[in-house]
Phi, psi and omega in degrees: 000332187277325181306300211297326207253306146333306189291304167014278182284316182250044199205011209207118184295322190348303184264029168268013189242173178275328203265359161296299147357284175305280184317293178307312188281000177284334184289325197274317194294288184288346158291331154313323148338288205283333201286350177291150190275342156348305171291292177305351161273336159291327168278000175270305184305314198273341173295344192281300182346255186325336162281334166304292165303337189307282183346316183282307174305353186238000000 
């Protein structure tokens, strides 16, 4: 996504417009996002969780 929105930005008229704007920096922004290790560790945390609950209920 970040990639898609770098091509956008610089490859393109597309982001000489406002909704051109947006839309590249929302693409940069959320491929940035997803590429951070944050999420993954909420999802390691919340996966410890669920086993944890598993373990427990049975």
């Amino acid at each position: 996504m970040a990639v898609a929105g770098v091509i956008l930005l610089g490859f393109s008229e597309f982001a000489s417009e406002v909704q051109g704007m947006v839309i590249t920096a929302s693409l940069i922004g959320l491929g940035l996002l997803f590429m951070s290790p944050f999420p993954i560790a909420l999802f390691l945390e919340w996966a410890k969780k669920q086993s944890a609950d598993d373990k427990a209920s049975s």
